[in-house]
C-alpha positions, 0 to 999 in steps of 0.5 A: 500500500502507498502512503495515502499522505503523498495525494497532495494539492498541486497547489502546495510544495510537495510532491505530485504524481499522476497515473495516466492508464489506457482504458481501451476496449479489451480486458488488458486495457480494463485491467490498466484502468483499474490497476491506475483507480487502485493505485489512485485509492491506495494513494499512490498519485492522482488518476489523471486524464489521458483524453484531456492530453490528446485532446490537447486540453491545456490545463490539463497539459501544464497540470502533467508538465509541472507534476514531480512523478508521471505514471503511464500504463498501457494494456496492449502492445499498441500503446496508445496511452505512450503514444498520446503522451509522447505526441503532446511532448511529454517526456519523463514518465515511468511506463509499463505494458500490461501485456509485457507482464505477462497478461494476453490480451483477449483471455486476461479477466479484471481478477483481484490478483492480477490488478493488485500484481500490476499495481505493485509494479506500479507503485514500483515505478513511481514510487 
């Protein structure tokens, strides 16, 4: 379990870190959106938009340059939520694939077990 103390205000001093998950149509990519909502639960960072970075939504871009940590966390080996985030230029992010962790798109259910894996690696990557 993360330190539910380090979800802080953006508007403070201390550390900020985002989680960024594709939430495709397959069961891998469920499975990164619910790996980033149990992370964001256990206070690990905030779940942010990743729409709002392909959107090109500003605020929402200042919002991600300026945090400390950056989380991205694809299903598939497409890598669509790497993509959108290299495509709005930003750089510096921790990134895992849920297929690389041995998930096969296709016959991976949301299983408890497999999101609290991907959310221990998670919270490996971003501290």
């Amino acid at each position: 379990m993360c330190d539910k103390n380090s979800e802080i205000c953006s508007c403070s001093d201390a550390e900020v870190k985002l989680i960024f998950a594709c939430s495709g149509g397959a069961d891998v990519g469920a499975l990164s959106d619910l790996v980033a909502r149990k992370m964001m639960k256990d206070g690990c960072g905030k779940m942010f938009c990743l729409a709002g970075i392909g959107g090109q939504v500003q605020g929402i871009i200042k919002t991600t340059e300026d945090a400390n940590k950056l989380l991205v966390i694809d299903g598939c080996p497409v890598k669509c939520a790497k993509k959108t985030m290299d495509q709005a230029g930003i750089t510096g992010y921790q990134h895992f694939c849920v297929t690389d962790m041995g998930f096969d798109k296709g016959s991976s259910p949301a299983l408890e077990e497999s999101i609290e894996k991907l959310a221990a690696h998670g919270k490996g990557l971003i501290g």
